[in-house]
C-alpha positions in Angstrom: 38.2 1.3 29.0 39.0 -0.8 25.7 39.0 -4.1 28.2 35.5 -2.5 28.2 34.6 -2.5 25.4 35.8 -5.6 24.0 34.2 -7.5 26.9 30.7 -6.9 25.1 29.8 -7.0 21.7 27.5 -4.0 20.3 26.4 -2.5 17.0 28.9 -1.0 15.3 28.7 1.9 13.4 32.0 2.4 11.3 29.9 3.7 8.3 29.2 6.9 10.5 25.4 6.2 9.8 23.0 7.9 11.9 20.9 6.1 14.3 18.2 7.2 16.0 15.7 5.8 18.1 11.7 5.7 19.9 11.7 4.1 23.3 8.2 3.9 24.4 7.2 2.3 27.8 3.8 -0.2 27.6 2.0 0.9 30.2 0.1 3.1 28.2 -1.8 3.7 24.6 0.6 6.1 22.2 0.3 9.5 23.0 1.2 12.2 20.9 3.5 13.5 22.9 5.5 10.1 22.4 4.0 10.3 18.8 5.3 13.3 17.8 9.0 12.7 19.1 9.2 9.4 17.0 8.1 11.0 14.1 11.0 14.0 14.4 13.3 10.8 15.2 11.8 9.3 12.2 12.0 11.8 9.6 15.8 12.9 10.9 17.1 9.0 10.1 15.1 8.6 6.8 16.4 12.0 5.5 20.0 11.3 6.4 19.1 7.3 4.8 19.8 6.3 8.8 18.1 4.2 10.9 15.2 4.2 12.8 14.6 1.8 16.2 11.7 1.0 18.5 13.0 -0.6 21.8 10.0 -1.0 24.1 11.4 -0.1 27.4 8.9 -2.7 29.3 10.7 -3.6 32.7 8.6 -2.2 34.3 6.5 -5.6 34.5 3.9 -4.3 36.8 2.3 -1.9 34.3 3.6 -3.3 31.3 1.4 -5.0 28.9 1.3 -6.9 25.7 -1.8 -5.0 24.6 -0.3 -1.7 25.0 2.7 -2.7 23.5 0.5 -4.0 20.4 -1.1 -0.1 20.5 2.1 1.6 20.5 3.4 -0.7 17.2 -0.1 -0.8 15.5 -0.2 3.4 15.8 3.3 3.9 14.9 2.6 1.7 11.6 -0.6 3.6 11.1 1.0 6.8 10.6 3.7 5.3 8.4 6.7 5.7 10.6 7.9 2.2 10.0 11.2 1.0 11.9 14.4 -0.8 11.1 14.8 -2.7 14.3 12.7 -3.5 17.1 14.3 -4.6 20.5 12.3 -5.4 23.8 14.4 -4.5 27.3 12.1 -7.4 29.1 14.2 -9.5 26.8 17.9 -8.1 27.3 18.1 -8.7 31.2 21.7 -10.7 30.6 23.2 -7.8 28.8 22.5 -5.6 31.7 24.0 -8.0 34.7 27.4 -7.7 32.4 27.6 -4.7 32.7 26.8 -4.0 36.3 28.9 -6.6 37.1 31.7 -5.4 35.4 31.1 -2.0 36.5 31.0 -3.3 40.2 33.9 -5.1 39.6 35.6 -1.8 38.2 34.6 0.3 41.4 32.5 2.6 39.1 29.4 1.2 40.9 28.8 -0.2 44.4 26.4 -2.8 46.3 25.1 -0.3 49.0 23.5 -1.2 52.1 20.5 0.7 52.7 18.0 1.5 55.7 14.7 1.4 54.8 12.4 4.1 55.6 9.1 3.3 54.5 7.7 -0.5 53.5 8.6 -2.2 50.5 12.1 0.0 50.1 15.3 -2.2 49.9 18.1 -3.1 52.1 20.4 -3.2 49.2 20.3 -1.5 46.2 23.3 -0.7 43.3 24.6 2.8 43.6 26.6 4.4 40.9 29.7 5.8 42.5 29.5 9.6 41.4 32.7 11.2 40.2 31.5 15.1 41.2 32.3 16.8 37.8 31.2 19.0 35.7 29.4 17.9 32.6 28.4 20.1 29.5 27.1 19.0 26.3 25.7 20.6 23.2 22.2 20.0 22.5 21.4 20.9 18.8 18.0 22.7 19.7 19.1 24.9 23.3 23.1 24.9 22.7 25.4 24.4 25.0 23.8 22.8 28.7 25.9 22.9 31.8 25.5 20.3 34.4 27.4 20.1 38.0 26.6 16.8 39.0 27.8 16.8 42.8 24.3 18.0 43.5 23.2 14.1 42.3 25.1 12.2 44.8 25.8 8.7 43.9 22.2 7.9 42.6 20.7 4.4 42.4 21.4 3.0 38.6 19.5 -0.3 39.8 17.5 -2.9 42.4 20.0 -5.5 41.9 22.2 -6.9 39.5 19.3 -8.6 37.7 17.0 -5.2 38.2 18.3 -2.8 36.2 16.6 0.1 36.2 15.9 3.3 33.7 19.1 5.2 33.4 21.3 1.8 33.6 19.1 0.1 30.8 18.9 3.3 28.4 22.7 4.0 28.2 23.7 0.4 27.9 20.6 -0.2 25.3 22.0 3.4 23.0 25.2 2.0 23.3 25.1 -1.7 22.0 22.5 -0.4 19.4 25.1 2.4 18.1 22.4 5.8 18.6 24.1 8.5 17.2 21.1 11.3 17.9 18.8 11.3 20.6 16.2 13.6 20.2 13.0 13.6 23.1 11.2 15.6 25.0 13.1 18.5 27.4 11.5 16.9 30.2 14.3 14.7 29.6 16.9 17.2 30.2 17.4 16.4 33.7 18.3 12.7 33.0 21.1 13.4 30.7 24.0 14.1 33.0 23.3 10.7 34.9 23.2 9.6 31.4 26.5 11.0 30.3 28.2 9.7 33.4 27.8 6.2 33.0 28.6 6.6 29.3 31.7 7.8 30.3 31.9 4.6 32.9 31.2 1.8 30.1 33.2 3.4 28.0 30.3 4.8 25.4 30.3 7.3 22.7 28.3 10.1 23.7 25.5 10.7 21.3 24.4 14.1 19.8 21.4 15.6 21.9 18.3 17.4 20.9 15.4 18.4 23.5 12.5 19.1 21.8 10.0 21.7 23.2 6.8 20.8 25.4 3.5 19.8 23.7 1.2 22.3 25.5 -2.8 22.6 25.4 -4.4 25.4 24.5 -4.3 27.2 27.5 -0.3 26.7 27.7 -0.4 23.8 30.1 1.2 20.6 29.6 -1.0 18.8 27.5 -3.3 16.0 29.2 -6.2 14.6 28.9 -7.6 17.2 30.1 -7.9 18.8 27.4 -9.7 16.2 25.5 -8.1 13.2 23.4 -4.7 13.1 23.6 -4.3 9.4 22.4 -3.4 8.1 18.8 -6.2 5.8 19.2 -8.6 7.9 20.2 -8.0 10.0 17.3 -8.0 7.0 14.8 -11.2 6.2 16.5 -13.2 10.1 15.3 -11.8 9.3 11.9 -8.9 11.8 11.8 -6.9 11.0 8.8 -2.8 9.9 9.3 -1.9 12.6 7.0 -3.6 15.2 8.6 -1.8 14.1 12.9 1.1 14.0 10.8 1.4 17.2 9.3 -0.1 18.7 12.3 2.6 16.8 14.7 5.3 17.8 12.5 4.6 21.7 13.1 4.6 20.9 16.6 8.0 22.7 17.2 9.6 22.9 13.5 8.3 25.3 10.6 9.8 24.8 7.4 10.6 28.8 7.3 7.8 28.9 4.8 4.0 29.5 4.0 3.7 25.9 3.2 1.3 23.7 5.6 0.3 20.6 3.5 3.2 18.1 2.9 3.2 14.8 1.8 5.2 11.8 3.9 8.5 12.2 1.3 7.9 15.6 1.8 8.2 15.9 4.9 11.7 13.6 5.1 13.0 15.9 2.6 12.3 19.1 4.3 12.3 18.4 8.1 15.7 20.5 9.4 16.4 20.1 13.4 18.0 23.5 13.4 14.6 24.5 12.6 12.8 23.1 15.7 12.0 25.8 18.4 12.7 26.1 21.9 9.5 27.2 23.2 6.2 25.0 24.1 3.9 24.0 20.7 0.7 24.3 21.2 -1.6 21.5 20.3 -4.8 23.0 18.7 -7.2 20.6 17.8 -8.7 23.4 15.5 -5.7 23.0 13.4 -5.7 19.5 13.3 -9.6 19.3 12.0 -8.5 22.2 9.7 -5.6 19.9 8.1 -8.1 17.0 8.5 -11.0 18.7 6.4 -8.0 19.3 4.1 -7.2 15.6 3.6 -11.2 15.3 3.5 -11.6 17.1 0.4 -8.9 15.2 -1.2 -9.9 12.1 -1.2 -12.0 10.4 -4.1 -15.8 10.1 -4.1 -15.3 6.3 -4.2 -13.5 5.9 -0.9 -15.4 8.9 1.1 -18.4 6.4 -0.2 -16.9 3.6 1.5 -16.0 5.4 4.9 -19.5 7.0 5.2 -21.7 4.1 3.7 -21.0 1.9 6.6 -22.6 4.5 8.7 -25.8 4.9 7.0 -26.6 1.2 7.7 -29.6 0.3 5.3 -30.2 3.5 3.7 -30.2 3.8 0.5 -26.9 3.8 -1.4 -27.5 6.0 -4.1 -29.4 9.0 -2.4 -25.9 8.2 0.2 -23.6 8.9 -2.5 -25.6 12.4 -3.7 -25.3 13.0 -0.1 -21.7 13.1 -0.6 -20.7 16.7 -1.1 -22.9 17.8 1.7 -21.3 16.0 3.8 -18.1 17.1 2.8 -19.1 20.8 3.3 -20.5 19.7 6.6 -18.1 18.0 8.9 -14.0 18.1 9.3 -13.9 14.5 10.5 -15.5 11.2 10.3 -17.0 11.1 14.0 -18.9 14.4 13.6 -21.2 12.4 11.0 -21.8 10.6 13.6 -23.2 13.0 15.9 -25.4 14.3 12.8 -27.1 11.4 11.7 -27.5 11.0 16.0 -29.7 13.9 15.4 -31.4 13.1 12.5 -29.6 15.6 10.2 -30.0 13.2 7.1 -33.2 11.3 7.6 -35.1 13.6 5.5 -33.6 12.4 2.8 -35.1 9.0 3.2 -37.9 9.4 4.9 -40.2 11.6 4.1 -41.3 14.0 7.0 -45.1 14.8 7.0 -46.1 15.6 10.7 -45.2 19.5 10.6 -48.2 22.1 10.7 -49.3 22.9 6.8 -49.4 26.6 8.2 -45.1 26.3 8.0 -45.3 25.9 4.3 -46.4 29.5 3.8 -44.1 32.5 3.2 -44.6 35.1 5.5 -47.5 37.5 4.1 -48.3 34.8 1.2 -51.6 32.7 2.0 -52.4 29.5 1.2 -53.8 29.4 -1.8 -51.0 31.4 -3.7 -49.0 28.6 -1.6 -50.3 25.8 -3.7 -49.9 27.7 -6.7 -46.4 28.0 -6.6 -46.0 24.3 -5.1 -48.1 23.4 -8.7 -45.7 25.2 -11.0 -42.7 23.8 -9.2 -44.3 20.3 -9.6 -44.9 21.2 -13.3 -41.6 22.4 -14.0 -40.1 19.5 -12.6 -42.3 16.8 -14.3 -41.5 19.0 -17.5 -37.8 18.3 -17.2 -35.3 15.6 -17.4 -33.9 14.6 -13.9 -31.0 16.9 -12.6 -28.5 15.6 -10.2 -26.7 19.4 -9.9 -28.1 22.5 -8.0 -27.1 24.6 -10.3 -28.8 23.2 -12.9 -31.8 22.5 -10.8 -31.7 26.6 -9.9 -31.3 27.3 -13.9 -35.4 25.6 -14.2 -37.2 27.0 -11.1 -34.9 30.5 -10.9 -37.1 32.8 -13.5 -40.2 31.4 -12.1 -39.3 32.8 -8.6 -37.9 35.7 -9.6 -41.0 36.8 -11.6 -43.3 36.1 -8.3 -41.1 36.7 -5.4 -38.2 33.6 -4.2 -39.5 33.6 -0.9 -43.0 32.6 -1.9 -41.8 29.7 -4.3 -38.1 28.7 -2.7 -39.5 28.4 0.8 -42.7 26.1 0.5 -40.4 24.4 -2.0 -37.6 23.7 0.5 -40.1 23.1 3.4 -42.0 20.8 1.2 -39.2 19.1 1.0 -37.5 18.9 4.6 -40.2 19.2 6.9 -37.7 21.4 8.8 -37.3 25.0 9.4 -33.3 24.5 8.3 -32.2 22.7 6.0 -30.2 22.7 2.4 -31.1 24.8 -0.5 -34.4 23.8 -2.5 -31.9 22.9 -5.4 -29.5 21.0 -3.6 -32.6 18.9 -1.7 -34.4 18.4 -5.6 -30.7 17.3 -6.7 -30.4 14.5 -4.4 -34.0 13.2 -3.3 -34.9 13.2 -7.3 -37.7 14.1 -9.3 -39.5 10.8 -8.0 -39.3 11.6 -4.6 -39.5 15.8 -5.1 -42.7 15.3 -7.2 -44.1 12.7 -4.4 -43.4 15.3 -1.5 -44.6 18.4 -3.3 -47.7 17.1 -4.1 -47.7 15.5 -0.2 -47.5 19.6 0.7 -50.6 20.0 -1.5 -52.6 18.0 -0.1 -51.5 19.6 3.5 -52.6 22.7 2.6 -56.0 21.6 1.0 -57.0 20.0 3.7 -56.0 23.0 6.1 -58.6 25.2 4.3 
């Protein structure tokens, strides 16, 4: 075993620092199932000042691609989960061959001569030569797992001695790169005692384990897309906020033991504690994540919602777009659902003047028209009286006594309709506030007219 380990140099990690490690295969965008186990990975090096690795596992070269590779970095950046070392296995074939030679050479492995049953199978593939043990190991997460590995055979570790293929690559890769802690998914449960048996062949410290539970959708399946995005892109792409997939990733499994649900990046380094992950499935609810996005929504300054939400409003207006601004806020839990209600002309009122509804909708149930344009004329009065108000409430402080002393239906309503051409829409207030008293006097006086020439 030490002619072993000499033979081959490796990362060494006499200072007892923890390592840990993402390995995400290219042939696919970030998920957040990958997501969420390199940010527990993440957080668990960072709060124990360890280090953090990618190694893009990409020999697979049929699926592999540059472009998802440049996904999987550009997401991982995104949400802040930066890394200390990035490797490539595509790029590390030499390191393999040494040691499949040497394990061939060592009778730990074996060239075996195989009879194909079905087309494109070998004729010859490396076998690992299976010593029938027991194995058990102590995951942090489950405790203590039990594995008899007679039940494995001697199982193929690769295609040839320039082929290498998962389990070969991933012990000789944790290895030379010193991981101390490997936590993943528990679907990766059943690859650890083939994993722990060539460790023991190459002569490897055996890292410290933890499975992390099953991301689930809501109906406790395993999540796919299915069940709607399930992509990082995707959700960078309906304006979901990195704070808000962060926090709502982190609780996928762990609970600080707390009421606390909002925590910033240093926060959650600080606080993250893998005896505190749970065994059972985490559900992801999409609910919760636009709830902690709508939190992260609110947060942010009326400048920078200005500059996410002007783009979208493409030669409106700018300042009637930033009076817009609250209502928006109250209206939507993530960038993309703006979207959908300027789609349906949600906000065009507020530039454009609608004028082609009925004069008859102006009038408050059992009013009649002409106590209709008497109302419409005191409004218009009081607001020609009065400075300009950009607030509802102070825009309610002018009209309120007026439609309390004659009935708030019979003034709000032709007031608001007046305004919106639309059966539902914002508070008269909160439309004066934003449209102006240019625009409100113009539009009132538009109603008017409608319901003088309806007589």
């Amino acid at each position: 075993m030490l002619n072993f380990l000499n033979l081959f140099k490796k990362n060494s990690n006499n200072s007892n620092q923890i390592i840990t490690r993402i390995a995400p295969s290219p042939t696919g965008v970030l998920h957040v199932g990958t997501a969420r186990t390199a940010l527990f990975n993440y957080l668990y090096a960072r709060q124990n000042n360890g280090k953090f690795i990618v190694r893009i596992e990409d020999t697979d070269k049929e699926r592999s691609t540059k472009e998802f590779e440049k996904d999987i970095l550009d997401s991982l950046e995104w949400l802040g989960l930066e890394h200390d070392e990035l490797y490539r296995q595509s790029e590390r074939g030499e390191v393999y061959k040494k040691y499949l030679d040497k394990l061939i050479k060592d009778g730990k492995a074996y060239i075996s001569k195989e009879e194909p049953k079905e087309e494109g199978q070998r004729a010859e593939v490396i076998r690992f030569k299976n010593p029938n043990k027991e194995i058990a190991f102590n995951d942090l997460i489950r405790g203590e797992i039990k594995f008899d590995t007679t039940e494995l055979g001697d199982f193929v570790i690769a295609k040839s001695t320039d082929e290498p293929l998962y389990h070969l690559a991933v012990v000789v890769d944790d290895h030379e790169m010193g991981i101390t802690h490997i936590l993943r998914g528990d679907d990766g449960i059943a690859n650890t005692p083939r994993q722990i048996l060539i460790q023991e062949a190459i002569g490897a410290q055996r890292p410290k384990y933890a499975h992390l539970p099953l991301i689930l959708g809501p109906d406790k399946s395993k999540l796919s897309k299915r069940h709607g995005a399930t992509s990082l892109d995707a959700f960078k792409e309906q304006g979901y906020f990195k704070e808000a997939i962060l926090n709502h990733l982190a609780f996928l499994g762990w609970n600080p033991g707390d009421e606390r649900e909002f925590f910033s990046h240093n926060e959650l380094i600080k606080e993250f504690d893998i005896e505190k992950v749970s065994k059972g499935g985490a559900v992801f609810n999409i609910e919760k994540l636009d709830w902690f996005n709508k939190h992260y929504l609110e947060q942010i300054s009326d400048e920078d919602m200005f500059k996410k939400v002007s783009e979208k409003f493409t030669g409106k207006d700018n300042d009637t777009v930033r009076k817009l601004l609250p209502l928006i806020r109250e209206r939507i839990s993530k960038l993309s659902e703006l979207d959908v209600l300027i789609k349906d002309g949600e906000f065009e009122y507020y530039f454009n003047e609608s004028s082609d509804y009925e004069s008859e909708k102006l009038i408050w149930k059992k009013s009649d028209r002409e106590k209709t344009i008497q109302h419409l004329e005191k409004v218009r009065e009081i607001i020609s009286e009065n400075e300009e108000k950009n607030n509802p409430d102070e825009v309610k402080e002018l009209l309120w006594n007026y439609a309390e002393e004659v009935g708030k239906g019979d003034v709000l309503w032709p007031t608001r309709y007046a305004l919106s051409g639309r059966d539902k829409s914002p508070d008269p207030f909160t439309l004066i506030s934003i449209l102006g008293k240019e625009k409100t006097i113009q539009r009132i006086k538009n109603a008017i007219n409608k319901l003088n020439e309806g007589k």
